[in-house]
VOZA-709906 format. One record per atom (N, C-alpha, C): x, y, z. Coordinates in steps of 0.2 Angstrom, whole numbers, padded with zeros to 4 digits, always signed. Layout:
N
XYZ...
//
This chain:
406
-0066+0203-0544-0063+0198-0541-0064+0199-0533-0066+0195-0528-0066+0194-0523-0060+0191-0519-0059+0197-0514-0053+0192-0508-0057+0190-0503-0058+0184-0501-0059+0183-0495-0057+0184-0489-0059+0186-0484-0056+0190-0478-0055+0185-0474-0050+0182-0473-0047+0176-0467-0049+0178-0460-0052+0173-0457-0053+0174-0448-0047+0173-0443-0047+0178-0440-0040+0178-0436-0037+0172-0433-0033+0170-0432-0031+0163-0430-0033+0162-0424-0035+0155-0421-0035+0154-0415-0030+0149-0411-0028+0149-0406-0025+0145-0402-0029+0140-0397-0036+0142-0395-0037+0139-0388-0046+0137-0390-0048+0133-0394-0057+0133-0393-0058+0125-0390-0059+0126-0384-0067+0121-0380-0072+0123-0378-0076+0118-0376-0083+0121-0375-0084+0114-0369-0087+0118-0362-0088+0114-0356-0094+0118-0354-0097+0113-0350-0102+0114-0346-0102+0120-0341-0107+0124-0339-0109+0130-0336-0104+0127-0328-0109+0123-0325-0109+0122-0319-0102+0120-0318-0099+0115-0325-0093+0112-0321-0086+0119-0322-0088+0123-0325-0083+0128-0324-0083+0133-0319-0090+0134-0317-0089+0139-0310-0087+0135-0306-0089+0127-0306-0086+0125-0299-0077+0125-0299-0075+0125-0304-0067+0124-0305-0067+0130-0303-0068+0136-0305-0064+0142-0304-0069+0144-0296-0071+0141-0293-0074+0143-0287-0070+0138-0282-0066+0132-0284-0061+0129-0283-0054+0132-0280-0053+0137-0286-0045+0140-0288-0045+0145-0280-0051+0148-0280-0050+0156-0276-0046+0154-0269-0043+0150-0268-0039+0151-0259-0032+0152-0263-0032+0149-0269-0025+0150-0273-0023+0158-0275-0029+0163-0276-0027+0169-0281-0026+0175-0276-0019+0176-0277-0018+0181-0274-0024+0188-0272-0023+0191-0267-0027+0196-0268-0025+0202-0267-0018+0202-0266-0013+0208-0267-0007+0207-0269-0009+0203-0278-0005+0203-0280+0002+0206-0280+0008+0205-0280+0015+0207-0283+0015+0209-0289+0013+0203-0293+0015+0203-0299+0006+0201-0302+0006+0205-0308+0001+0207-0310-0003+0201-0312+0001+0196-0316-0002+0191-0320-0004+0186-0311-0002+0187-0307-0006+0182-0302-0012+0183-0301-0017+0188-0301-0022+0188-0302-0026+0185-0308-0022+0181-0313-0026+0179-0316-0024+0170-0313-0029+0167-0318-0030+0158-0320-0027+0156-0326-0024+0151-0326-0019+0150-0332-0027+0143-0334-0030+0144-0339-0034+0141-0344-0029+0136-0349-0027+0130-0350-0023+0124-0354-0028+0118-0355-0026+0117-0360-0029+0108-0362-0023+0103-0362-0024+0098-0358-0019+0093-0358-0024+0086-0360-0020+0082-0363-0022+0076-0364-0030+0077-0364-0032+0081-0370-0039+0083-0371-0046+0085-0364-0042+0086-0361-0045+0091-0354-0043+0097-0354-0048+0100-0349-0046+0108-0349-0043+0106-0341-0039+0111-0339-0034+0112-0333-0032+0119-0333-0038+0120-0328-0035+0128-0325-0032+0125-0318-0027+0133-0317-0023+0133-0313-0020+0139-0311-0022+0140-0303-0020+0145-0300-0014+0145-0295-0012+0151-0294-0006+0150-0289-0005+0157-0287-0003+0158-0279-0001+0166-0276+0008+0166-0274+0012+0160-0278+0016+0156-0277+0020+0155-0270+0013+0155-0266+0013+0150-0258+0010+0142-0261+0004+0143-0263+0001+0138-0266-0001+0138-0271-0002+0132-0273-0006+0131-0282-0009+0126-0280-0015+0127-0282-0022+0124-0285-0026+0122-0293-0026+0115-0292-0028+0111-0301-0032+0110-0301-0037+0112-0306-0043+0108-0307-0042+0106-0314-0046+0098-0315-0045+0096-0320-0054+0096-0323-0054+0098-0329-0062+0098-0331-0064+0096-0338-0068+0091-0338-0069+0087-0344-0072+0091-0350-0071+0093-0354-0073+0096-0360-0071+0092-0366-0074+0098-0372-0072+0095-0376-0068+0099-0383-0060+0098-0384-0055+0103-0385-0055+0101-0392-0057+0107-0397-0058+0107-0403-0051+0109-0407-0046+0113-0400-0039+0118-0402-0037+0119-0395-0030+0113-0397-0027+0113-0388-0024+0121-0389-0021+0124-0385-0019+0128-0382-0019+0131-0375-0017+0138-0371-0014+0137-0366-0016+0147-0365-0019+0149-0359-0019+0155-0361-0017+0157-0350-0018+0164-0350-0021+0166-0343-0027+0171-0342-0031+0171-0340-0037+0176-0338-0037+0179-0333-0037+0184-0332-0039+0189-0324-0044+0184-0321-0044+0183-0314-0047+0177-0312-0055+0182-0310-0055+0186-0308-0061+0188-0303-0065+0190-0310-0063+0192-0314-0070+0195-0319-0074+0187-0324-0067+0184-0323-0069+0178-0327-0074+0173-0324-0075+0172-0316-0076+0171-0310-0084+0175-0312-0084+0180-0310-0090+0184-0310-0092+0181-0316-0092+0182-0323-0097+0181-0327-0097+0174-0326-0093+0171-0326-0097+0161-0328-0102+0160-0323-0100+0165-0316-0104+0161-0310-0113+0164-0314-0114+0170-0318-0119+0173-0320-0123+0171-0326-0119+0167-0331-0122+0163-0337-0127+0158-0333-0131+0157-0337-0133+0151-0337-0134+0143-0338-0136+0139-0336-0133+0131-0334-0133+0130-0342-0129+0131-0348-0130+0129-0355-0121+0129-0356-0120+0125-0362-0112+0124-0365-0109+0131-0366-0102+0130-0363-0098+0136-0365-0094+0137-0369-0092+0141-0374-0087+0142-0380-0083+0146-0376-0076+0142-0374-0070+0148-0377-0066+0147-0382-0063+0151-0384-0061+0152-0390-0056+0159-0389-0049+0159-0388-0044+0163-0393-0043+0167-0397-0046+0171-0399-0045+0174-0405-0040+0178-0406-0037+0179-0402-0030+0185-0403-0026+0179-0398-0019+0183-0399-0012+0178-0394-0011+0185-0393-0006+0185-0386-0004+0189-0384+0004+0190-0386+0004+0198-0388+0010+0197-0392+0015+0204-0391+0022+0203-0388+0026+0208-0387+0029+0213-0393+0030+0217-0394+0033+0224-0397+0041+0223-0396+0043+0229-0401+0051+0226-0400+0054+0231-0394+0047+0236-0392+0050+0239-0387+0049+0235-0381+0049+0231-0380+0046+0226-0375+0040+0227-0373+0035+0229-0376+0027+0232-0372+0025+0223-0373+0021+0222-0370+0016+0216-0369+0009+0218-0372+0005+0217-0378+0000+0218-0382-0005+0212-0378-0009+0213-0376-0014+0207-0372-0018+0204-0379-0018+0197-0378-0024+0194-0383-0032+0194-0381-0034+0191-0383-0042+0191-0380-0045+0183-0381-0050+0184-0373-0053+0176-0375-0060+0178-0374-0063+0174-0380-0069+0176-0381-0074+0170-0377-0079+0172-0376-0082+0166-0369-0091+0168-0372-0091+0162-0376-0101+0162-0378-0104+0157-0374-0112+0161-0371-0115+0155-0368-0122+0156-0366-0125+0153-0371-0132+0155-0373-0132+0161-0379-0134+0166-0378-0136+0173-0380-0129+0176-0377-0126+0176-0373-0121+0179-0370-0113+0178-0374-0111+0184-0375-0105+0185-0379-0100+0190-0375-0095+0186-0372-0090+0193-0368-0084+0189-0369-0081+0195-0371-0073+0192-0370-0067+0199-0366-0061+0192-0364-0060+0197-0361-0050+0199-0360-0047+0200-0359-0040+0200-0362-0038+0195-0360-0032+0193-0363-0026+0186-0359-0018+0190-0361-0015+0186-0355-0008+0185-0356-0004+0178-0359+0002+0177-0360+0004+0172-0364+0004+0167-0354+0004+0161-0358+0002+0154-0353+0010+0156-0350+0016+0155-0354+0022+0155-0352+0023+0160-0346+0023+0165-0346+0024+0169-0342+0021+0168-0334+0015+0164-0333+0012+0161-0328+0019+0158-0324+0017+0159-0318+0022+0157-0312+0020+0149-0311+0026+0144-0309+0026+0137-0309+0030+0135-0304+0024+0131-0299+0028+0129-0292+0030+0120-0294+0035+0118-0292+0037+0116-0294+0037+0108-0292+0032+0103-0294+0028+0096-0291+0032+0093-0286+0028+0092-0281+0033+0089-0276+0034+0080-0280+0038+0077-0278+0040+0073-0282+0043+0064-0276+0040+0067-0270+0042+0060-0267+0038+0055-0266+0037+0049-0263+0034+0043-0262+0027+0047-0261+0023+0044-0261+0014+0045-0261+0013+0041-0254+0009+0045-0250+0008+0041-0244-0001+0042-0242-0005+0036-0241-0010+0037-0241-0012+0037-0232-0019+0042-0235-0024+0043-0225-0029+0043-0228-0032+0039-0223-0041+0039-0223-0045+0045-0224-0051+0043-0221-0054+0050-0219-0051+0054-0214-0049+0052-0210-0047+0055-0204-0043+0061-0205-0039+0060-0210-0035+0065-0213-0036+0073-0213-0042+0071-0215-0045+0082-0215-0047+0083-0210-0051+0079-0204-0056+0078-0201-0049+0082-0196-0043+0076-0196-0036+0079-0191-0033+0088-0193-0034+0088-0199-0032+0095-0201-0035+0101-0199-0041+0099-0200-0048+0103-0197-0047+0104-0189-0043+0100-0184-0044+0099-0177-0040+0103-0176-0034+0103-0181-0029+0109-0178-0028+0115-0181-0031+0117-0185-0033+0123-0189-0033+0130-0184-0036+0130-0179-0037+0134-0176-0033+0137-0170-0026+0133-0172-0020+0135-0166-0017+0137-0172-0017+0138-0176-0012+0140-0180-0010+0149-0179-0006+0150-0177-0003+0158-0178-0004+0162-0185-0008+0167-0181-0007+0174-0187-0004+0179-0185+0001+0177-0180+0009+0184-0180+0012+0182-0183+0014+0186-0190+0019+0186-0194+0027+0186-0192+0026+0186-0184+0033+0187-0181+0036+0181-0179+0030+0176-0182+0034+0169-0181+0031+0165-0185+0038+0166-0189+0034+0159-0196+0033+0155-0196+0037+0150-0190+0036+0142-0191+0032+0141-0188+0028+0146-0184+0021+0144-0181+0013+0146-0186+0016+0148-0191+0011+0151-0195+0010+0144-0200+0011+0140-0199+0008+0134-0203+0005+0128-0197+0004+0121-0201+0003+0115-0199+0009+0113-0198+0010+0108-0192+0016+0105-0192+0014+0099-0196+0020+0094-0201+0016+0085-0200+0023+0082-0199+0023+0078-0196+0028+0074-0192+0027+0067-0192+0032+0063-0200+0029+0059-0201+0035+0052-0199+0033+0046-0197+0037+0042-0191+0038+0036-0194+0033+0035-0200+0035+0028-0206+0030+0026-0204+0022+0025-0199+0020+0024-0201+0011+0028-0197+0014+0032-0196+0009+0038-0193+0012+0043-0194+0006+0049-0195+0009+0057-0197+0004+0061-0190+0007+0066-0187+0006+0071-0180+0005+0077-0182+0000+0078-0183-0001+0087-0185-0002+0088-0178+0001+0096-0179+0000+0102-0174+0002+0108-0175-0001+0110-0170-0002+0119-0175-0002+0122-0167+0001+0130-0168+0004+0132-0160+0003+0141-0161+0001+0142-0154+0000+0151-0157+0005+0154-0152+0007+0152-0149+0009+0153-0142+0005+0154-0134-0002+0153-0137-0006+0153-0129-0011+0147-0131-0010+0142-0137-0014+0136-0136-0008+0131-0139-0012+0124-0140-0009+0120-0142-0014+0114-0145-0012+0111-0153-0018+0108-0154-0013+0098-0157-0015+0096-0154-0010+0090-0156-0014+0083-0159-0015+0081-0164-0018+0075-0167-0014+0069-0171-0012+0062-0170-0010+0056-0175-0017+0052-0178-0015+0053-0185-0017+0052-0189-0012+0045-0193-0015+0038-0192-0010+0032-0196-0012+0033-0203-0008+0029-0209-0006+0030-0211-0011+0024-0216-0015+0025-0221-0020+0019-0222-0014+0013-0228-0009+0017-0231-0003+0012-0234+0001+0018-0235+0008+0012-0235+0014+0015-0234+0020+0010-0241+0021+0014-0246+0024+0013-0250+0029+0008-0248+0032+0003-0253+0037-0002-0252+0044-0001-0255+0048+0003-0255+0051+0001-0246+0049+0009-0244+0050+0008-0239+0045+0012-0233+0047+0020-0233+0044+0024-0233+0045+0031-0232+0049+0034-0227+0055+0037-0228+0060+0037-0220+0056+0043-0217+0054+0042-0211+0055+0049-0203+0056+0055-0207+0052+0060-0208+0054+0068-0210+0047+0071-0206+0048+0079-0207+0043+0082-0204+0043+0088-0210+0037+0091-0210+0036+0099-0214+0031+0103-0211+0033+0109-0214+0026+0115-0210+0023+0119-0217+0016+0116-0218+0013+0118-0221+0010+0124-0219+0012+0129-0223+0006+0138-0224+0000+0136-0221-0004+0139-0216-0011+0139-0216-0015+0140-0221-0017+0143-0227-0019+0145-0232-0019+0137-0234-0012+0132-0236-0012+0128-0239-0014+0121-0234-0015+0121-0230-0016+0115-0226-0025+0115-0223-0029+0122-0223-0034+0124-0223-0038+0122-0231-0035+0123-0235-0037+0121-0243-0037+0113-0241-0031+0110-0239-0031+0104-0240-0039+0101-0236-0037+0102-0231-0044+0099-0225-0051+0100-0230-0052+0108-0233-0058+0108-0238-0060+0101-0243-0053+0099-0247-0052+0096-0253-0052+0090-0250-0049+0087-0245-0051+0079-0243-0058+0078-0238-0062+0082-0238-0068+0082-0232-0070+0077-0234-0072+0071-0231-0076+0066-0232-0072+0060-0235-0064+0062-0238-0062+0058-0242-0056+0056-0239-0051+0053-0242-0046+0052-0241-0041+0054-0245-0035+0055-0244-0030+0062-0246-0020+0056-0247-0018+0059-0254-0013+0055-0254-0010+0061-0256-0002+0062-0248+0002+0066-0248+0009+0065-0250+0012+0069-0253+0020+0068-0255+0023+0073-0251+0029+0074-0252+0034+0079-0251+0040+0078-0256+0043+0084-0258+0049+0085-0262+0056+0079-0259+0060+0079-0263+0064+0076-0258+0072+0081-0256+0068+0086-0259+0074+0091-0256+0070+0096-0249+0061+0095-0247+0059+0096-0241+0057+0104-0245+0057+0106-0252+0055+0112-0252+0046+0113-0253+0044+0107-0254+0036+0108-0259+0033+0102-0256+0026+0103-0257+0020+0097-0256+0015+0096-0258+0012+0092-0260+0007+0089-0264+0002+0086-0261-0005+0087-0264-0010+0081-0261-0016+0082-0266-0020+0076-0266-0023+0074-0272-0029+0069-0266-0033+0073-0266-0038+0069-0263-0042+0063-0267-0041+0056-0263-0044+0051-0263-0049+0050-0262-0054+0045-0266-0061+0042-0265-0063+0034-0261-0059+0030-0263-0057+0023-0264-0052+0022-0264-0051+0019-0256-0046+0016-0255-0047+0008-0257-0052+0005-0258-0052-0001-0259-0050-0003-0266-0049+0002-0273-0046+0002-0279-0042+0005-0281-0042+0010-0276-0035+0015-0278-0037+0021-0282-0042+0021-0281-0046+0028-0285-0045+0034-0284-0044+0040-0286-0044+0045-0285-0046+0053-0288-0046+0058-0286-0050+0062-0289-0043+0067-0292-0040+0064-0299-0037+0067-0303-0040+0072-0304-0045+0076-0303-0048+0082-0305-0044+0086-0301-0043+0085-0297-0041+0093-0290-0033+0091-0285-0031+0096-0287-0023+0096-0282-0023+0101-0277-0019+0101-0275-0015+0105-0269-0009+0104-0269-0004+0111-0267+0001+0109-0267+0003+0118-0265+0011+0116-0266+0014+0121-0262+0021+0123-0258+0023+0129-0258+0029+0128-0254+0029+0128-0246+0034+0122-0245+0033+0123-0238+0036+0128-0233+0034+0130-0229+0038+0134-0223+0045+0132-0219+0050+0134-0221+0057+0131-0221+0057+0135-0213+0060+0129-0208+0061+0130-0199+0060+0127-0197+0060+0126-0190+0060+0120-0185+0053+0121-0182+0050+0116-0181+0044+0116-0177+0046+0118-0170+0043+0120-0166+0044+0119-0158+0044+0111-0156+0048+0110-0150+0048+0103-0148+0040+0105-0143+0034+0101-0145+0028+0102-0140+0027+0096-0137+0031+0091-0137+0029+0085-0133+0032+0088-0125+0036+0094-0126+0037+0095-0118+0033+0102-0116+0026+0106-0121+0023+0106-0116+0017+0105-0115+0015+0096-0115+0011+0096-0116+0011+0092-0108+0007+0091-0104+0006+0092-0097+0006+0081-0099+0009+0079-0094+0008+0073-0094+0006+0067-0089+0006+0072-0082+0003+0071-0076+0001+0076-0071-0007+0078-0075-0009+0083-0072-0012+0081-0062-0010+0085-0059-0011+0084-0053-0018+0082-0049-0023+0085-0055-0031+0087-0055-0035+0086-0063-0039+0081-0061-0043+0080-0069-0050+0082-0067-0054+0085-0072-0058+0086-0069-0064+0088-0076-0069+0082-0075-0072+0077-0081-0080+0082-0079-0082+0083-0087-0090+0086-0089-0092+0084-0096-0098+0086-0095-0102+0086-0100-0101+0092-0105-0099+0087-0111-0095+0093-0115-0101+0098-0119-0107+0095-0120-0112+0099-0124-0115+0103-0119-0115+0104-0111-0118+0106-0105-0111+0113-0102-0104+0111-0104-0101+0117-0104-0098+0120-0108-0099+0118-0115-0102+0123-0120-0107+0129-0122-0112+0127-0117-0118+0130-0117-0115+0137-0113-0112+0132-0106-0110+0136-0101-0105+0143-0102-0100+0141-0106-0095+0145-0108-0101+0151-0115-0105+0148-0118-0107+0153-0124-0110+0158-0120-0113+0155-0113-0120+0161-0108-0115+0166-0105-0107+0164-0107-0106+0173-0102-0102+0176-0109-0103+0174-0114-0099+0178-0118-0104+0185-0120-0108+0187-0119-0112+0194-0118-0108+0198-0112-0107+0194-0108-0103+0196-0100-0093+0198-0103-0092+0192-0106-0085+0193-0107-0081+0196-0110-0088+0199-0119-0085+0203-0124-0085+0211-0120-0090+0212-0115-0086+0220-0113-0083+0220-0108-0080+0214-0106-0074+0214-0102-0066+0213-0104-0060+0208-0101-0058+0206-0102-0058+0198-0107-0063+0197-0107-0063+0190-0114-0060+0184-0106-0059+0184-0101-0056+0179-0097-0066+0175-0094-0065+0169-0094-0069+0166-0089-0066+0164-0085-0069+0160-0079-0064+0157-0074-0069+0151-0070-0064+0145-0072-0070+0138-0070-0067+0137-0063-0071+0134-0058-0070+0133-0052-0075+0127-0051-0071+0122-0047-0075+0117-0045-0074+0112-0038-0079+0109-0036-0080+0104-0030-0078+0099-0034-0080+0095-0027-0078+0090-0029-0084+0085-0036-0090+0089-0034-0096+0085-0040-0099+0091-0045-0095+0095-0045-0098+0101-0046-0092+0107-0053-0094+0110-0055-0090+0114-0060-0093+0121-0060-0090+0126-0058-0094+0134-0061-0091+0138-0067-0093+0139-0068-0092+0146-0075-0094+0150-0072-0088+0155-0071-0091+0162-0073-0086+0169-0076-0089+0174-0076-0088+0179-0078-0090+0186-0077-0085+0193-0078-0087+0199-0074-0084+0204-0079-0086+0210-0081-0085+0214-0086-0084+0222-0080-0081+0223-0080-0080+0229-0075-0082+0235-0080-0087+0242-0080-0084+0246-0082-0089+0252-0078-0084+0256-0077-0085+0263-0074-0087+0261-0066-0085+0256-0065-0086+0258-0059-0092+0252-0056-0097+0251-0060-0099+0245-0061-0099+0239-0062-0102+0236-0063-0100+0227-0065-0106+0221-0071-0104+0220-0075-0107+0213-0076-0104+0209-0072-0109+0204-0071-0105+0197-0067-0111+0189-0072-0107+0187-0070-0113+0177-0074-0109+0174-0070-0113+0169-0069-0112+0161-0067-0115+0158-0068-0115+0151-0069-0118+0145-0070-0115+0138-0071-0117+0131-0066-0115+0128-0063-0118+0122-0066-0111+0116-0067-0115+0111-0069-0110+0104-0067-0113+0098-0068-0110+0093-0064-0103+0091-0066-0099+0089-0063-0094+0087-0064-0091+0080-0059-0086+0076-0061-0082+0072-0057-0075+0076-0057-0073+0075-0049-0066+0079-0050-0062+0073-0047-0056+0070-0048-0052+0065-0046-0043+0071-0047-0041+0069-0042-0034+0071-0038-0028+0066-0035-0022+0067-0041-0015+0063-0039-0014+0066-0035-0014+0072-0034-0009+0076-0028-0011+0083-0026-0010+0087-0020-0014+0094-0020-0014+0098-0024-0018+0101-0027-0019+0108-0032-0023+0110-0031-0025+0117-0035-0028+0120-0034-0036+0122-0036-0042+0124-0037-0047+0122-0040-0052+0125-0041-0047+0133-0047-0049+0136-0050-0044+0136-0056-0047+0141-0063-0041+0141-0067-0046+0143-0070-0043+0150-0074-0044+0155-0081-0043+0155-0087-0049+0156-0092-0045+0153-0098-0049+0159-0104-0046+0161-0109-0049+0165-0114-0055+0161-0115-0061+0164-0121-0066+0161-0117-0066+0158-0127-0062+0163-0130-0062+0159-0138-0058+0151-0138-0055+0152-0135-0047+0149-0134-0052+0139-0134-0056+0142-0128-0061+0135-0123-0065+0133-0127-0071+0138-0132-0074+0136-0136-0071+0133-0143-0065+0135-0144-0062+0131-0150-0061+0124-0147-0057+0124-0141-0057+0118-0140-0062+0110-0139-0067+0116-0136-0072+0112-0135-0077+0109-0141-0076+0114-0147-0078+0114-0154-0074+0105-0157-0068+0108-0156-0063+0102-0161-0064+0094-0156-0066+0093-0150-0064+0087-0147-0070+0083-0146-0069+0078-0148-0076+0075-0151-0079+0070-0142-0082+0067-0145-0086+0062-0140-0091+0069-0133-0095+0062-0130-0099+0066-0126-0096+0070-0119-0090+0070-0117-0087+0070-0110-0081+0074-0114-0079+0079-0107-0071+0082-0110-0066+0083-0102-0060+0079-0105-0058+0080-0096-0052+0085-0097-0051+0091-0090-0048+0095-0088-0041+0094-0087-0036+0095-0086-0030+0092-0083-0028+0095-0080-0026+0098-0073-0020+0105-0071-0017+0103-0067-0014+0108-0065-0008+0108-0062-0010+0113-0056-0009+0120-0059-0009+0125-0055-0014+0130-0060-0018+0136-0056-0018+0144-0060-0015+0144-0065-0008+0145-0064-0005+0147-0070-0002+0144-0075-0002+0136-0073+0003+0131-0078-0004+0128-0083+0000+0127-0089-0004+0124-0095-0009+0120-0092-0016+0121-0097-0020+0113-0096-0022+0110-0100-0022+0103-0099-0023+0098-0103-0029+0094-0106-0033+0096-0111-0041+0095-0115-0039+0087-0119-0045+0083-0118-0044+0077-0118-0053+0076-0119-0054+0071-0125-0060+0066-0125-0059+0059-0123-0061+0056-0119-0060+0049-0117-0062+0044-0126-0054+0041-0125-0055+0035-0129-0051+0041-0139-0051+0047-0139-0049+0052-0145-0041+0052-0143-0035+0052-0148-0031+0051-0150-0027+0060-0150-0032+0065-0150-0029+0070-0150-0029+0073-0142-0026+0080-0143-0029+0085-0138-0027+0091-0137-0029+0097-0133-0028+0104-0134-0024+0104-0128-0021+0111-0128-0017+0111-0122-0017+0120-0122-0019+0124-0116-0021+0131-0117-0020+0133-0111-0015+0139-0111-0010+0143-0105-0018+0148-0102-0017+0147-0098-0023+0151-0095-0019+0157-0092-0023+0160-0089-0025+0170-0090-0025+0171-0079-0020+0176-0077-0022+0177-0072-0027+0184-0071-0031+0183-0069-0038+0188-0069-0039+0190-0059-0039+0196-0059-0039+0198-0050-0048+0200-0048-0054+0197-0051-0060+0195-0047-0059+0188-0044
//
């Protein structure tokens, strides 16, 4: 008499395409911790919902969704170490994937945790690798308010301000995106305390009845992911309505209401007050002083060999048609020095002065982010904030300059 030997139960078999799963898990990584706390954050939680696979990561700052079209032979819900799972799919070949469950992950009465295994076939290749149970997987909590749609402009604005955001841990509420929404435009800005980056963005529709006045400070990690995921697209933002979490689901078509259910963002936001920046942002600079913005990019990159073995300061000086850059790197005794001079128009409310120092990354950021062919100057004095402006552009930068003694 024969017994037939039963195959271990399964919880979790689909099978999806090569390509469409490195791209998902090559999606997730701004989300996966990389010094994790808790162990299980280094993994992806792997789920089939409404016959899709839905992985989903989280460092529980942010969580990141990808949804990916498969085809689920046995729903199920597991989590996988992200980085090895990551490695092999990227190194299979462009053929169908089998995963499949073959063990659940199961506890002892001494509380030990027994890890299950997911087995992953594709082509010739056969690796499996442990899981933990899906439940245990940390869960941020959907933001749940009114949906507010933005164009393209959206990321294009995110991306503008990126670059003033703070990374001294010494000041939280500067370590994010501001957005400051007024019912029918939202104002991102981001602050480090030696620049300032200020952009509105209207709002391409606004829910019926209408969205009240709030503001949030999104993580950098989570507002930098954002800017990636709506790049060329348009982007439909929520917020919680107790102000703790946010969501955003990038858009295709505004003209259908389309959008890319495949991919979230979301996250908790940064609890505190933004700084009030409308007071320092210069509003009648005494001295404007207009150039060619692709002609003083050049100019500022020609002394940065001069300004990394110095102090990092350049100092612009101008006539009345004229604008100079330069730069001096002192050491031992010696000297680099650059200069180089190019046109400008200089126009005057009232007397000032007609030089002024500025970090030389701080200028190039700015000059980076501000669009059109011309970029005008605003000052006041040497020491007081100035004001970066493209003629006809809705945003602008604002950067406290450096006093330097050549």
């Amino acid at each position: 008499m024969t017994t037939a030997v039963q195959a271990p139960p399964t919880t979790l078999r689909v099978q999806v395409l090569q390509e469409n799963l490195h791209r998902a898990l090559a999606a997730l990584n701004p989300a996966i911790a990389k010094r994790p706390k808790l162990l299980i954050l280094a993994n992806v939680r792997i789920a089939t919902v409404r016959g899709r696979l839905v992985l989903t990561a989280t460092d529980l700052h942010q969580v990141i969704s990808v949804t990916v079209g498969a085809k689920v032979e046995c729903e199920g819900a597991v989590t996988v170490p992200y980085a090895a799972l990551a490695a092999h799919v990227k190194a299979l070949p462009p053929v169908t994937i089998a995963l499949t469950e073959t063990e659940s992950a199961s506890v002892t009465r001494g509380n030990r945790t027994i890890p299950g295994r997911l087995e992953i076939l594709g082509g010739r290749n056969e690796t499996s690798f442990p899981t933990w149970a899906a439940e245990d997987y940390p869960r941020i909590a959907p933001a749940d308010g009114p949906p507010i749609l933005f164009a393209q402009r959206f990321a294009e604005a995110l991306a503008y301000v990126l670059p003033c955001v703070s990374r001294d841990d010494g000041h939280p509420v500067l370590a994010g995106v501001s957005l400051q929404w007024d019912g029918a435009a939202i104002t991102l800005a981001a602050a480090d305390g030696y620049r300032l980056a200020v952009r509105t963005v209207p709002a391409y529709d606004v829910p019926r009845p209408a969205v009240e006045p709030y503001s949030m400070i999104i993580p950098l990690a989570g507002a930098a992911a954002m800017a990636r995921c709506a790049r060329g697209q348009g982007c439909e933002l929520r917020r919680s309505d107790e102000g703790l979490h946010y969501s955003a689901v990038p858009r295709s078509d505004f003209g259908t209401g389309d959008r890319h259910a495949d991919l979230r963002y979301g996250g908790v936001l940064i609890q505190g007050t933004f700084p009030d920046f409308g007071k320092i942002i210069p509003t009648d600079p005494a001295c404007t002083v207009t150039v060619n913005r692709a002609e003083l990019t050049r100019s500022v990159k020609g002394a940065v060999p001069v300004v990394k073995d110095g102090s990092g300061w350049v100092r612009l000086t101008w006539t009345a048609d004229a604008l100079t850059v330069s730069a001096r790197a002192d050491e031992a005794g010696n000297y680099s020095a650059y200069s180089a001079e190019i046109d400008a128009s200089v126009a005057y409310t009232r007397e000032s002065s007609s030089n002024i120092a500025f970090n030389y990354r701080y200028l190039l950021d700015a000059l980076a982010a501000l669009p059109g062919e011309t970029v005008s100057i605003g000052t006041d004095s040497p020491t007081a904030a100035a004001l970066f402006t493209s003629p006809g552009h809705d945003g602008c930068y604002v950067i406290m300059p450096g006093q330097i003694q050549w």
